[in-house]
MIKOL-651248 format. One record per residue (C-alpha): residue number from 1; x, y, z. Coordinates in steps of 0.05 Angstrom, whole numbers, plus 5000, padded with zeros to 4 digits. Layout:
N
k/px/py/pz
NUM/X/Y/Z
...
***
This chain:
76
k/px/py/pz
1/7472/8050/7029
2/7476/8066/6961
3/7495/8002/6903
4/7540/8005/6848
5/7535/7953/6793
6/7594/7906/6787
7/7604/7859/6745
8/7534/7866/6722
9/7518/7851/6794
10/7499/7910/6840
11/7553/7920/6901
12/7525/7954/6956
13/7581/8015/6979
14/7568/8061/7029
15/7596/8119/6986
16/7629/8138/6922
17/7697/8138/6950
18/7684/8070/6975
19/7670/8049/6895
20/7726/8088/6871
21/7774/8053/6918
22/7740/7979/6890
23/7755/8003/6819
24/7824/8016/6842
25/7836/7963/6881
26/7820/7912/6816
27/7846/7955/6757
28/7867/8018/6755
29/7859/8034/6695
30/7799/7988/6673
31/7785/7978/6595
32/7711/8001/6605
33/7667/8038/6657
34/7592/8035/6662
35/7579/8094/6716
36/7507/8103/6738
37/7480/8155/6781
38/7460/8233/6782
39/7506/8277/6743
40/7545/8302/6811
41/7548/8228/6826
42/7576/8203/6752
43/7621/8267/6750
44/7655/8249/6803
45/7664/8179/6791
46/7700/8192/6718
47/7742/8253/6747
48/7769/8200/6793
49/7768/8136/6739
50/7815/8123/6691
51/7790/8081/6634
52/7796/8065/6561
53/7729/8081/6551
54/7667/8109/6585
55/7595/8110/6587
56/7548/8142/6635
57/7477/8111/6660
58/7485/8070/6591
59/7518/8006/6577
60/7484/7981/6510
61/7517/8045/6468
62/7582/8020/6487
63/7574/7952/6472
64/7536/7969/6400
65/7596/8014/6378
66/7657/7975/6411
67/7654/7941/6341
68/7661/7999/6306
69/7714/8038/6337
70/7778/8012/6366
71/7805/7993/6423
72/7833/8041/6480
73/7889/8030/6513
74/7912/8064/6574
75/7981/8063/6611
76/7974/8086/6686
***
């Protein structure tokens, strides 16, 4: 068992399509996504993500520029 922060919380998911299917089952496309995990892992997981904006094994350098740039949106 593998876990996946959410919410800033981690969520224990048996598998990446297991988190992917969470993600889609509360947003689809979700304003921001903080994936962590190996490079396969993290490839995956924004191939199958829609969001306005993304960082990988990182959350701080999306929070320090989010000021700086703006906003995404995203229609599904």
């Amino acid at each position: 068992m593998n876990f996946w922060s959410f919410d800033s919380y981690p969520l224990p998911v048996n598998s990446l399509d297991e988190a992917i299917n969470i993600v889609h089952s509360i947003h689809a496309t979700p304003l921001a996504f903080y994936p962590f995990g190996t490079k396969e892992e993290t490839d995956n997981l924004l191939k199958n993500v829609t969001s306005g904006g993304a960082t990988v094994n990182d959350s701080f350098f999306h929070e320090a520029n989010i000021h700086s740039t703006p906003s995404a949106i995203v229609d599904p």
